[in-house]
C-alpha positions as CSV (number, residue, x, y, z in Angstrom):
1,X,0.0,0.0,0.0
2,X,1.2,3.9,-0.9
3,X,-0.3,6.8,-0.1
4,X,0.3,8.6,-3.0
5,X,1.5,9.1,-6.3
6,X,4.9,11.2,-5.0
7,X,4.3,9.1,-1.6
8,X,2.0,10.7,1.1
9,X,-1.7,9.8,1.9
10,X,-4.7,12.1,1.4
11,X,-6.3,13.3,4.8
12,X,-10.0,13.5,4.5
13,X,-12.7,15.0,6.8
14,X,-16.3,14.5,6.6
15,X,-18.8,16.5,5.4
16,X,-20.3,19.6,7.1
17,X,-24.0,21.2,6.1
18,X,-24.1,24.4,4.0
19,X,-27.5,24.9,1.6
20,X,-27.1,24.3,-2.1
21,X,-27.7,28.1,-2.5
22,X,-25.3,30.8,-4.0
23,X,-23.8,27.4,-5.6
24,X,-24.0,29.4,-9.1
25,X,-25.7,26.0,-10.9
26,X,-28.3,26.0,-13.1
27,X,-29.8,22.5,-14.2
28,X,-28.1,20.5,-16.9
29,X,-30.5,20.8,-20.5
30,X,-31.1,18.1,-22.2
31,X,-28.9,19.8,-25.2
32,X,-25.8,20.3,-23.0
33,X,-23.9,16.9,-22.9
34,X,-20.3,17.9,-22.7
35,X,-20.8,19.8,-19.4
36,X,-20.7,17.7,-16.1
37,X,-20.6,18.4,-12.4
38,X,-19.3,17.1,-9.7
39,X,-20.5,17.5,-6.3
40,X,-18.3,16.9,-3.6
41,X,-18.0,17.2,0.1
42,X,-15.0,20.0,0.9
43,X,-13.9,22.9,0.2
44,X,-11.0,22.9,-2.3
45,X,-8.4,25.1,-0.2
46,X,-5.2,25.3,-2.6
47,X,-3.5,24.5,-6.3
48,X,-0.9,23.1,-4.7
49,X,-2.4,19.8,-3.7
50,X,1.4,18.5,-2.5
51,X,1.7,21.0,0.5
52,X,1.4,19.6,3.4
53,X,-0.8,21.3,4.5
54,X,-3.1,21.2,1.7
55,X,-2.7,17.6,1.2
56,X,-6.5,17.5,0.7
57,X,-8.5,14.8,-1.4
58,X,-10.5,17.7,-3.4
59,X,-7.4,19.7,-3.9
60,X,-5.9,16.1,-5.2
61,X,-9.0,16.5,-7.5
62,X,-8.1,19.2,-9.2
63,X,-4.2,18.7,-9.4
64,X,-5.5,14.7,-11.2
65,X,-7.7,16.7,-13.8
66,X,-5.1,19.9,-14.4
67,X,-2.1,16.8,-14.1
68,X,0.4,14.9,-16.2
69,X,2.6,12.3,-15.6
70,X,4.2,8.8,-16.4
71,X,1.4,6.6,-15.1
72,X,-1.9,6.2,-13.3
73,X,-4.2,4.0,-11.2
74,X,-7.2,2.4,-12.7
75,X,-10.2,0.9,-11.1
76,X,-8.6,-2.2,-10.2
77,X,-5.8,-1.0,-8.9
78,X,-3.5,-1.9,-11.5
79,X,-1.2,0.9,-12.5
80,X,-1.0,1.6,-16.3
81,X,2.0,3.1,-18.0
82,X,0.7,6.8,-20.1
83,X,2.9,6.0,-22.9
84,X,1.6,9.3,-24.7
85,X,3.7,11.3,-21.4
86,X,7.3,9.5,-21.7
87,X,9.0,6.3,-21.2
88,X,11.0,5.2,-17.7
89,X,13.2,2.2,-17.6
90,X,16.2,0.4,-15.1
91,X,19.5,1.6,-16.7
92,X,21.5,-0.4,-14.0
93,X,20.2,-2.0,-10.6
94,X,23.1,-1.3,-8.5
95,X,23.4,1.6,-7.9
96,X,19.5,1.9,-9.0
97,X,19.4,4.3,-12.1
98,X,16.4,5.4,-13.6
99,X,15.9,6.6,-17.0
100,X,12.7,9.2,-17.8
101,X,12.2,10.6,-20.9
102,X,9.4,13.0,-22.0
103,X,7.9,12.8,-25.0
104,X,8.5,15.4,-28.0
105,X,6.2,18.4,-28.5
106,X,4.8,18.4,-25.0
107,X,3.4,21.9,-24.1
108,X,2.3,23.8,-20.7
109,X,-1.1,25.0,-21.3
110,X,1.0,28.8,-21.8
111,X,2.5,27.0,-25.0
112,X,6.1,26.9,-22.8
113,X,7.8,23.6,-23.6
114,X,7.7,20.5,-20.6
115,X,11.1,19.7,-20.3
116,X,13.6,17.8,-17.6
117,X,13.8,20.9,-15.6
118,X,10.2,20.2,-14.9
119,X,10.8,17.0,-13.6
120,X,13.1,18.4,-11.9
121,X,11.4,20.7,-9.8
122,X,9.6,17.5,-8.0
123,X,13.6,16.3,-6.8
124,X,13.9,19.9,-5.7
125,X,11.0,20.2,-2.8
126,X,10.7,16.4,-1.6
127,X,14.6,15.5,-1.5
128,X,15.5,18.3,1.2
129,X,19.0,19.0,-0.3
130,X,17.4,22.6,-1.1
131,X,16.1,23.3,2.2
132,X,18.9,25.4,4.4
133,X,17.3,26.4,7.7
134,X,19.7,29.4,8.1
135,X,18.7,30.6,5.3
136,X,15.1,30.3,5.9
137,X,14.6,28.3,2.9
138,X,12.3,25.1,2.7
139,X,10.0,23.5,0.6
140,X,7.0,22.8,2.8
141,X,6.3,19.4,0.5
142,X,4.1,16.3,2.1
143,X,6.3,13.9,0.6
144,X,9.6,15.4,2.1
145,X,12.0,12.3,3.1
146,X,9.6,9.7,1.2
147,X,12.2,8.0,-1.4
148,X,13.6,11.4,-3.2
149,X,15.9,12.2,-0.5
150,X,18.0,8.7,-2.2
151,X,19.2,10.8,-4.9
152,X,22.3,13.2,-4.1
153,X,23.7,13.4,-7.1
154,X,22.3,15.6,-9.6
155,X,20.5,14.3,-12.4
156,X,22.0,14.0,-15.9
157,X,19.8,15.9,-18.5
158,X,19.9,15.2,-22.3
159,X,21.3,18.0,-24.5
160,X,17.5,17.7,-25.5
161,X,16.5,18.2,-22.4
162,X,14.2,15.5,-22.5
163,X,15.8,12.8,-20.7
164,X,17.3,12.3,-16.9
165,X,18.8,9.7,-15.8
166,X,18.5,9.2,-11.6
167,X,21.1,7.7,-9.5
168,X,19.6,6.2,-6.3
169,X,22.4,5.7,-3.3
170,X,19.8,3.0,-2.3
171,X,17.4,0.9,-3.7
172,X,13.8,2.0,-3.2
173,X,11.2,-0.2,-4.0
174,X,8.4,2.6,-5.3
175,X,10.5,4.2,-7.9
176,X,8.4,3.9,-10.2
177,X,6.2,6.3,-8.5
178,X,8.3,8.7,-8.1
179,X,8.6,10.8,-11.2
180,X,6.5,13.7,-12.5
181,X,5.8,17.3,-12.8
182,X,3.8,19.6,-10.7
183,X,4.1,22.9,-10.9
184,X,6.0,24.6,-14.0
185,X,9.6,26.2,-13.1
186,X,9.0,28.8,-15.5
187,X,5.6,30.4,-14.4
188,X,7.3,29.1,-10.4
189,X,10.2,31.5,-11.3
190,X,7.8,34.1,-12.6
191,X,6.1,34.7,-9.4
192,X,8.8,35.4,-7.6
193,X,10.6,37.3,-10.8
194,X,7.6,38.3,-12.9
195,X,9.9,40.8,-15.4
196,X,11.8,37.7,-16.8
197,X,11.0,36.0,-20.3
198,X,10.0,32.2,-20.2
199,X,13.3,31.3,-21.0
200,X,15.1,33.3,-18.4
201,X,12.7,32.1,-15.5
202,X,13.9,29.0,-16.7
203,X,17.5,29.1,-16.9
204,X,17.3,31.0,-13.3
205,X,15.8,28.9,-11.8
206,X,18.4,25.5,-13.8
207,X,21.0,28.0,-12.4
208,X,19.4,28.9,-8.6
209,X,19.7,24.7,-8.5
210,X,22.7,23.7,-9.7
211,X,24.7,26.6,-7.7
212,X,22.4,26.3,-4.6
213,X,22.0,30.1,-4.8
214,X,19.8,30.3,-1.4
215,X,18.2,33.7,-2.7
216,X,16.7,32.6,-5.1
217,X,16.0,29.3,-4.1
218,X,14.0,31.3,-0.9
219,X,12.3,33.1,-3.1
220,X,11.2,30.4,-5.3
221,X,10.1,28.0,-2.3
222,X,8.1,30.6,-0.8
223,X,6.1,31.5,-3.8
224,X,5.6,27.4,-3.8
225,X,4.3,27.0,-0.5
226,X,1.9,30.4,-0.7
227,X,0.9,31.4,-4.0
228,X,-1.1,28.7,-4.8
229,X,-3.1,28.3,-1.2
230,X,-6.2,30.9,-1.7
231,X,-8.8,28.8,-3.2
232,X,-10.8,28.7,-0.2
233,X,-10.6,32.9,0.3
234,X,-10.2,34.2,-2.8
235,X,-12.1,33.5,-6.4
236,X,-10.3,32.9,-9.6
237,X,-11.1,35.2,-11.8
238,X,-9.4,38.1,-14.2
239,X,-7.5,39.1,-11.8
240,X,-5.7,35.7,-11.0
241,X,-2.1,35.4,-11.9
242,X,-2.4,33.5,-15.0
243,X,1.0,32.0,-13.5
244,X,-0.9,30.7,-11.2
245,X,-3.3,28.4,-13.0
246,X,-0.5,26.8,-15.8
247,X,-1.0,23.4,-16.4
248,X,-0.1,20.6,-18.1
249,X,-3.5,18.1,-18.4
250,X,-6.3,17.6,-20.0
251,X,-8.4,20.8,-18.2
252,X,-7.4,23.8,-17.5
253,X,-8.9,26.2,-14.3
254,X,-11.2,28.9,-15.8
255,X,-12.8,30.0,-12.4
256,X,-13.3,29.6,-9.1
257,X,-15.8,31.5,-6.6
258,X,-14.9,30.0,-2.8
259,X,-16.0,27.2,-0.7
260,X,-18.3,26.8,-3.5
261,X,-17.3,25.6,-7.3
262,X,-14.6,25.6,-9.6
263,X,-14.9,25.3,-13.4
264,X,-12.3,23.7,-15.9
265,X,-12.8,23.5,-19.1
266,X,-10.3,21.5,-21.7
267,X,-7.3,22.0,-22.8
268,X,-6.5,22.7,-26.4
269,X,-3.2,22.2,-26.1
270,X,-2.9,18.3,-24.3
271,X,-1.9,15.6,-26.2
272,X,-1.1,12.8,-24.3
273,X,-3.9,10.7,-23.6
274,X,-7.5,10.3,-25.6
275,X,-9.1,13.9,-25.8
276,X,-12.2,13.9,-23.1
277,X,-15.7,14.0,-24.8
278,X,-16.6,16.6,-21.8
279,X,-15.6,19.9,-22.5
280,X,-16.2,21.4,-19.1
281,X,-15.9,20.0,-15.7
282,X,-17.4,22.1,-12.5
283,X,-16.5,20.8,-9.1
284,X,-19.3,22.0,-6.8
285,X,-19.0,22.3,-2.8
286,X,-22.5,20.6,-0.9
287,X,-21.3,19.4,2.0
288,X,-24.5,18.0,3.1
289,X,-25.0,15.1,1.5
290,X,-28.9,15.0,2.1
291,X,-28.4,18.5,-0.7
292,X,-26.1,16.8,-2.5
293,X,-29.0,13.8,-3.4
294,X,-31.1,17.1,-3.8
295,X,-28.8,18.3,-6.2
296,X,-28.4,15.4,-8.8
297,X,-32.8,15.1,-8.7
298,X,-32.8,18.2,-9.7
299,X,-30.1,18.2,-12.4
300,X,-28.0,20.9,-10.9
301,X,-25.1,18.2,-10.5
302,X,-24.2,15.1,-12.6
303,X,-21.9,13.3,-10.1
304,X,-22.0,13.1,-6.4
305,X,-19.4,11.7,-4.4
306,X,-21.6,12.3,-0.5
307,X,-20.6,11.0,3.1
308,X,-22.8,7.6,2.7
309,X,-25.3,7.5,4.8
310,X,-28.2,4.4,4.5
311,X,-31.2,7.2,4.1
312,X,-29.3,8.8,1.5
313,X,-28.2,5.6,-0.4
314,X,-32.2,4.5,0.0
315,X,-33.4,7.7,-1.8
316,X,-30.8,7.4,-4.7
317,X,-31.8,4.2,-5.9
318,X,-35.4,5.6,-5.6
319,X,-34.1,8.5,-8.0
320,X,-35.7,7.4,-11.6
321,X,-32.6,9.2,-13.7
322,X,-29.8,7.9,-11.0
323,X,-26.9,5.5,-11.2
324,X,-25.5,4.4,-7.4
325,X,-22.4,2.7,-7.4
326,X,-21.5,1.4,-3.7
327,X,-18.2,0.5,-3.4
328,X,-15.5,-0.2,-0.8
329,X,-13.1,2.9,-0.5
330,X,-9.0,2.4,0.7
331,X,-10.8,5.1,3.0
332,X,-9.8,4.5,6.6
333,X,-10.9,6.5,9.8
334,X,-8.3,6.5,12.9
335,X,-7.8,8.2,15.9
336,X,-4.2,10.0,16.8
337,X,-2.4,10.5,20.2
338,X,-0.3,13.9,19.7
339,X,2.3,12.8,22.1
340,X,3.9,16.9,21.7
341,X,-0.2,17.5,22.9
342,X,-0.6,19.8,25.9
343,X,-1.6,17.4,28.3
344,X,1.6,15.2,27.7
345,X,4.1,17.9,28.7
346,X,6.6,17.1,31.5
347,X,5.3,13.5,32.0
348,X,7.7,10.6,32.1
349,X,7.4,8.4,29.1
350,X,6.0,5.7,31.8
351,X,3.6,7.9,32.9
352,X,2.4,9.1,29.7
353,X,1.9,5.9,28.2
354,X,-0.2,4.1,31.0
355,X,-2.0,7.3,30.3
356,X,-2.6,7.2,27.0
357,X,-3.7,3.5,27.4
358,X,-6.0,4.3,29.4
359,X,-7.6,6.9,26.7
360,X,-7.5,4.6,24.1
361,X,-9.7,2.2,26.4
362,X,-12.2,3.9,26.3
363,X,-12.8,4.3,22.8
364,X,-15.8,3.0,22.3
365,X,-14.9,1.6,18.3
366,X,-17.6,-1.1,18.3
367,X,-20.5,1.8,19.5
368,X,-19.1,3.9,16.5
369,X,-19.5,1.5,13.8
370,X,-23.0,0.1,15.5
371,X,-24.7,3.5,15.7
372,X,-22.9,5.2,12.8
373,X,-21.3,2.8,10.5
374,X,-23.6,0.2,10.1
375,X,-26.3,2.0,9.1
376,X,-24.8,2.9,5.9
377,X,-23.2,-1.0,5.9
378,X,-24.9,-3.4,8.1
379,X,-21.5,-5.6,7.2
380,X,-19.6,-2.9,8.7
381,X,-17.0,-4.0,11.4
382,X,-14.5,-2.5,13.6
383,X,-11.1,-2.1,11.7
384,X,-8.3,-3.6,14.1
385,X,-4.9,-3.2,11.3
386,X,-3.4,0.1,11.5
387,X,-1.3,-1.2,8.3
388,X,-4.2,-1.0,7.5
389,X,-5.5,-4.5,6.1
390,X,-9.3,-4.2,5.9
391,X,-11.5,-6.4,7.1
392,X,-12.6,-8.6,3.8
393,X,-7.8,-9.1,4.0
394,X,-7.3,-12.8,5.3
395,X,-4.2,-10.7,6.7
396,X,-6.7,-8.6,9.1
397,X,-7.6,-11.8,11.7
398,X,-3.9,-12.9,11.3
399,X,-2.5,-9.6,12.1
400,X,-4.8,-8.7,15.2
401,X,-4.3,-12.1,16.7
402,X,-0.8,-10.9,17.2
403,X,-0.3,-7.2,17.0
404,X,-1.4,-6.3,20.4
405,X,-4.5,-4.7,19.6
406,X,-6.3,-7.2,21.5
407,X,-7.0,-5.3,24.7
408,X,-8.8,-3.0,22.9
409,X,-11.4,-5.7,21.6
410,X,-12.6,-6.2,25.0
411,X,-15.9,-5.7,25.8
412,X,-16.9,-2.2,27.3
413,X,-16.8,-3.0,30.9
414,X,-13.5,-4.7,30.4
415,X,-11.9,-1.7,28.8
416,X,-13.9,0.6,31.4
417,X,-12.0,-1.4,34.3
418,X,-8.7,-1.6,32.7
419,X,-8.9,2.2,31.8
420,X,-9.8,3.3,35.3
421,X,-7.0,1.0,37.5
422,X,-4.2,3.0,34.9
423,X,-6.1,6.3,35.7
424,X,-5.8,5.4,39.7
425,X,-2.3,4.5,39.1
426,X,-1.5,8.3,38.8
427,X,-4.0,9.9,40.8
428,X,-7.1,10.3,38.4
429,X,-10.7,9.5,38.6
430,X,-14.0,10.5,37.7
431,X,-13.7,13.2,40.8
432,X,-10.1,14.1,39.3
433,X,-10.3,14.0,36.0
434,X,-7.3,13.5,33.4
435,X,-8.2,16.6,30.9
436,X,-7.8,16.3,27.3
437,X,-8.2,18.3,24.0
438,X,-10.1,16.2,20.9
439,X,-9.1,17.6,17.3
440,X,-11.5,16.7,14.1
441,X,-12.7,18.2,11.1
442,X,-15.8,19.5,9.7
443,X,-18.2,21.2,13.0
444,X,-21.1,20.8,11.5
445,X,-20.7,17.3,10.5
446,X,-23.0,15.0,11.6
447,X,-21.4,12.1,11.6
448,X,-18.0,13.5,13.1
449,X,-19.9,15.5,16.2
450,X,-21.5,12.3,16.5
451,X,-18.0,10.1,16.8
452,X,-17.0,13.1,19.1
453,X,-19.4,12.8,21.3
454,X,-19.6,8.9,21.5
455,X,-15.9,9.6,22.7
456,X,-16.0,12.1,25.4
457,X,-19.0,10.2,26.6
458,X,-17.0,7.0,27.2
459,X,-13.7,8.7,28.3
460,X,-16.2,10.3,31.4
461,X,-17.0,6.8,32.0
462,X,-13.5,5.8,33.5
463,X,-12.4,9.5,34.7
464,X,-11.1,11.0,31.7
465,X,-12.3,14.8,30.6
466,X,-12.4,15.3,26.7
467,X,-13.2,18.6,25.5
468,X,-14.0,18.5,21.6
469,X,-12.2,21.5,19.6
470,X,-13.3,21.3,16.1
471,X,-12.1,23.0,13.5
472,X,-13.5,24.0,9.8
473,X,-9.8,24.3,9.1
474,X,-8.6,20.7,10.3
475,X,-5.9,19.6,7.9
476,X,-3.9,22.8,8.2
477,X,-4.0,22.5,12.1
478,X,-2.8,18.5,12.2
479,X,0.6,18.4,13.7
480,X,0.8,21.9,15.6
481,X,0.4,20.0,19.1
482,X,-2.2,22.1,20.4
483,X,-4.3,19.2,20.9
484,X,-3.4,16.0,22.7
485,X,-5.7,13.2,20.2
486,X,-7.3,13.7,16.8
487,X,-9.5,11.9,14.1
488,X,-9.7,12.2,10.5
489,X,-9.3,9.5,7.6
490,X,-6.2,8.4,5.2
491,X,-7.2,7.8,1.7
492,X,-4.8,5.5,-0.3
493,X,-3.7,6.6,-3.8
494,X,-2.0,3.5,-4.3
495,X,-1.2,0.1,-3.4
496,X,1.8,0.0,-2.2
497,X,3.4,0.3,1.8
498,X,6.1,2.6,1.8
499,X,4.1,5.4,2.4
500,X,3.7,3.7,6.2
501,X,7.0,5.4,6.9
502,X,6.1,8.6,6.2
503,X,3.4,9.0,8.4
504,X,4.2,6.8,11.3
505,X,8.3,7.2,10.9
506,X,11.0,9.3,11.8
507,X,14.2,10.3,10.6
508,X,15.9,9.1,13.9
509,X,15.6,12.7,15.2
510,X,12.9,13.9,13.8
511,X,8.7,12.9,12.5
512,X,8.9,12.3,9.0
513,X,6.5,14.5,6.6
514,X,3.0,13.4,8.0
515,X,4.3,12.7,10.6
516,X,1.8,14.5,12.3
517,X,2.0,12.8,16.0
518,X,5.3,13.3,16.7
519,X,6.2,9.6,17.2
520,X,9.8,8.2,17.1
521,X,10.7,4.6,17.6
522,X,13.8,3.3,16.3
523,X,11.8,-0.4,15.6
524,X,9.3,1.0,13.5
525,X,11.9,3.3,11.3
526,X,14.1,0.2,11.1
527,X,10.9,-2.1,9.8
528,X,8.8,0.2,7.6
529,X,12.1,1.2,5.9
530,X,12.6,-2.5,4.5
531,X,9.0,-1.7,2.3
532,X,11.3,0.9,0.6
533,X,14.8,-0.8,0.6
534,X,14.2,-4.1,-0.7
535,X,11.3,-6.3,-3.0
536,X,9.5,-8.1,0.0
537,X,7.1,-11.2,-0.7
538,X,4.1,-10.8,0.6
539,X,5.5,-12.9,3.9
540,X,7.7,-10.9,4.2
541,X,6.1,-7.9,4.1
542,X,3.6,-9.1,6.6
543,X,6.2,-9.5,9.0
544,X,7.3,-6.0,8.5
545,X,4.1,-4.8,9.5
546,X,3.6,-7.2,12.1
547,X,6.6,-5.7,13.8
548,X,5.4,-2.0,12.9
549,X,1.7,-2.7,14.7
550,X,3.0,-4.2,17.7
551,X,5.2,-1.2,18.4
552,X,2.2,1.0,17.2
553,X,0.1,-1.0,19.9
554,X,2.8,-0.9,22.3
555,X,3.4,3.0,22.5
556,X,-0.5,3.5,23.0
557,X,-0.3,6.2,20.0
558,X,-3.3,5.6,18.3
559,X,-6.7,2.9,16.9
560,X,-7.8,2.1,13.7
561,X,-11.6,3.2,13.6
562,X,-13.3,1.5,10.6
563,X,-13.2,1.6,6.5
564,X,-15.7,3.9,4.6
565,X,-18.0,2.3,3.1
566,X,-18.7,4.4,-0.3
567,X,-20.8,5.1,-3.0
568,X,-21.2,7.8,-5.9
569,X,-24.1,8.6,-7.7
570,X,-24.4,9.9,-11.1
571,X,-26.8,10.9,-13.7
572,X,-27.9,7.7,-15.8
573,X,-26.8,9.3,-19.0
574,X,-23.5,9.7,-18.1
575,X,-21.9,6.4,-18.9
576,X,-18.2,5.1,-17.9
577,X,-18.3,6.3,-14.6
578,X,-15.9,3.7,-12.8
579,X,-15.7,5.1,-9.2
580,X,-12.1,3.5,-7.8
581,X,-11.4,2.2,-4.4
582,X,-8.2,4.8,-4.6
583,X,-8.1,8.1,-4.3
584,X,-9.0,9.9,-6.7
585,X,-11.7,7.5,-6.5
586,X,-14.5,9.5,-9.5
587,X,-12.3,11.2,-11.8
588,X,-9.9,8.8,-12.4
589,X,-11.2,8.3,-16.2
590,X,-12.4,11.3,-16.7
591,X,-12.0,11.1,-20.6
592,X,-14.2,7.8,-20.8
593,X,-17.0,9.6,-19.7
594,X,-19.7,10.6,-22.3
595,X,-23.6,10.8,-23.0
């Protein structure tokens, strides 16, 4: 299992309730059939869907439809080679050396060539080597320390500047995954020097690189971790850097207007894949999902991906013109110890952990899927693999027979009891209560006040104080340690496991990227590196994660919650709609879609 494309997961929260009005949509006609729009639960909140802190699946939306690169998941997971982009190949397996090489006659949607230096640019903000803290330079990106950082030698490039060849010091089992462009260096290198010609941003920026000039390279890294992040506060419009919205794929952004749509329409210039049959594509913001089911009756959306709810899913299928497709999403929900939260300061590490022990308890996981999972999937169980295997994974029973999450099983009373003798231990009852901070997204949500609530219920239980901060801003706040536990939900973008490292690993000194708990354990950086470092059978790479739960388990840092169970709905006109159990689970293939 990876997390992403450049390796990092997509955080998700759940939906909140805002009316469908002000949306700006106006019912599809019968006439209009190479218009479609997608309804989906969050506010999009940046361009730059790789910062960290705007690691967002709708944001991942709109970088998948604007995007280009080497490959792609489909609907079963596979991952299929875009020929039409460029070629990559194994020069030589020790050292590991890569070969990509772009296709001729690639454009930015500007007309400005794609070239290596775009490639580039991705080695530039996730490897680190252009980071200088006393400079005040860094690239703020999510997959910081996820593979890149492998490659210290600088790339060879062509005299075409087509091709680079990479030269791993280690192996790395996800290279494949690895290369692509984001954002183009020449419109980067604009923002930060808007009175130089294409080519010159260009050959500053080749030159800013190779000479490590930290100027520039500040200015240039702060324009990539700022420029972009206004989509939820500002519209795009006329008066938008055109800069700003360069891309290379198969849409391009026309407008925005905030927290509520966005509208991309194709791009005349793309030519590496089949040319989409829809011509415009508007990604609409209901984050109720009971408007959202409103919204495709009335034929003011054509897609709808909602928070699934059994009401909702009933009242689709009753919808003459709907298509529902229910699948299983690589969508988990867990719960987070911030061991940097307030409550943890100045406590001994013994201390600490009987405490947080003791919190995780009481979480009452089997009442949450009962009251709130269930009714969307009577099927639905507790998830007990932080890895995470899913339930229908023969690995799931094998791994939580041995991984330690055992005591957390037990029956309510049980974990009451057990919870409440580690709270005495150190002086706390329900008269003395330990007091925590809860973190989670969306306020308004039902479903998420509702787990909230179902958890400070059952932490008062045993003598434990939760007081629930939620925030309409969630992802941006993940990892500040003004909180001491948090919940949310990881979305997979592909199927591999190094990503594991980069949210549950450390550098030896420091949390790696997503790192947002603050959790460093030699065992578990020793054992989730291996996923990256060598080509493990799937034994093999069982026993890695074996060793990574129990520590997980161990160190009391966290719980596995349960999977999403999904569906999507769409307008029965619209055929090839092939919803995907990764992320990005609708648009995936986008250009199949027609009438």
């Amino acid at each position: 299992m990876k997390f992403s494309r450049i390796i990092r997961a997509v955080a998700i929260a759940a939906v909140g309730v805002l009316g469908t009005s002000g949306l700006a949509v106006a019912p599809a006609g019968a006439a209009d059939r190479t218009l479609v729009r997608i309804a989906e639960s969050n506010v999009r909140t940046s361009l730059n869907s790789s910062h960290s802190d705007h690691n967002l699946v709708e944001n991942g939306t709109v970088a998948y439809l604007t995007g280009d690169g080497f490959n792609y998941y489909d609907n079963k997971s596979q991952l299929v080679k875009k020929t039409g982009f460029g070629t990559y190949r194994i020069v030589k397996e020790k050292p590991l050396t890569i070969e990509t090489k772009l296709n001729k006659g690639l454009v930015w949607s500007d007309g400005a060539p794609i070239d290596a230096y775009d490639l580039l640019l991705g080695w530039v903000t996730a490897s680190g080597y252009y980071d200088n803290e006393a400079k005040g330079v860094y690239w703020d990106d999510v997959s910081k320390e996820s593979g890149m950082e492998k490659i210290t030698k600088f790339p060879t490039i062509s005299q075409d500047s087509l091709t680079v060849t990479w030269t791993f010091d280690e192996f790395d089992s996800a290279w494949e995954l690895f290369f692509g462009i984001g954002k183009p260096v020449h419109a980067l290198t604009q923002l930060a020097y808007p009175t130089l010609s294409d080519g010159q941003a260009k050959a500053k920026f080749v030159t800013a690189v190779k000479k490590k000039d930290w100027t520039v390279l500040k200015a240039l890294a702060t324009q990539w971790n700022t420029a972009y992040n206004f989509i939820d506060t500002k519209p795009i419009d006329e008066s938008t850097d055109p800069n700003l919205l360069i891309v290379a794929g198969a849409y391009t952004i026309k407008s925005s207007v905030p927290g509520k749509s966005m509208t991309l329409v194709a791009n005349p210039l793309y030519k590496t894949g089949p040319k989409p049959t829809i011509k415009t594509v508007q990604l609409v913001t209901i984050p109720d999902s009971t408007a959202m089911g409103q919204a495709l009756a009335n034929g003011e959306v054509d897609i709808i991906a909602p928070q699934a709810t059994a009401a909702l899913n009933n009242s689709l299928l009753a919808q003459p013109n709907t298509t529902v497709y229910g699948f299983g999403a690589a969508t988990y929900e867990h719960l987070d110890v911030d061991l940097k939260g307030p409550a943890w300061a100045g406590m001994s590490a013994a201390k600490a952990n009987d405490l947080r022990r003791a919190l995780l308890l009481t979480i009452p996981r089997q009442e949450i899927v009962d009251k709130l999972v269930k009714t969307i999937n009577p099927a639905a169980k507790v998830l007990n693999s932080i890895t995470p295997y899913f339930n229908a994974s023969p690995s799931h029973a094998k791994m939580s027979a041995t991984s330690g999450v055992k005591p957390y099983t037990d029956a309510e009373a049980t974990r009451l009891a057990a919870a409440k003798a580690l709270l005495a231990k150190h002086g706390y009852s329900t008269t003395n209560p330990l007091k925590l901070t809860l973190h989670w997204g969306g306020p308004t949500n039902e479903r998420r006040k509702n787990t909230s609530a179902l958890i400070v219920a059952a932490a008062a239980k045993a003598g434990i104080e939760v007081t629930s901060k939620p925030s309409a801003v969630w992802s941006q706040e993940l990892g500040n340690n003004k909180s001491d536990l948090q919940f949310f939900a990881w979305a997979q973008t592909s199927t591999v496991y190094t990503g594991m490292r980069n949210i549950y690993g450390s550098t030896g000194s420091e949390p790696r990227a997503q790192n947002y708990i603050d959790w460093i354990n030699p065992t578990v950086d020793k054992a989730l590196a291996r996923h990256s470092d060598e080509i493990l059978s799937a034994d093999a790479a069982f026993k890695v994660n074996e060793t990574f739960e129990k520590e997980y388990f161990k160190d009391a840092v966290g719980l596995p919650l349960f999977q999403w169970a999904s569906l999507i709905a769409a307008n029965k006109t619209l055929k090839n709609v092939k919803p995907s159990a990764l992320s990005p689970q609708v648009v995936w293939n986008f250009w199949e879609w027609k009438y």
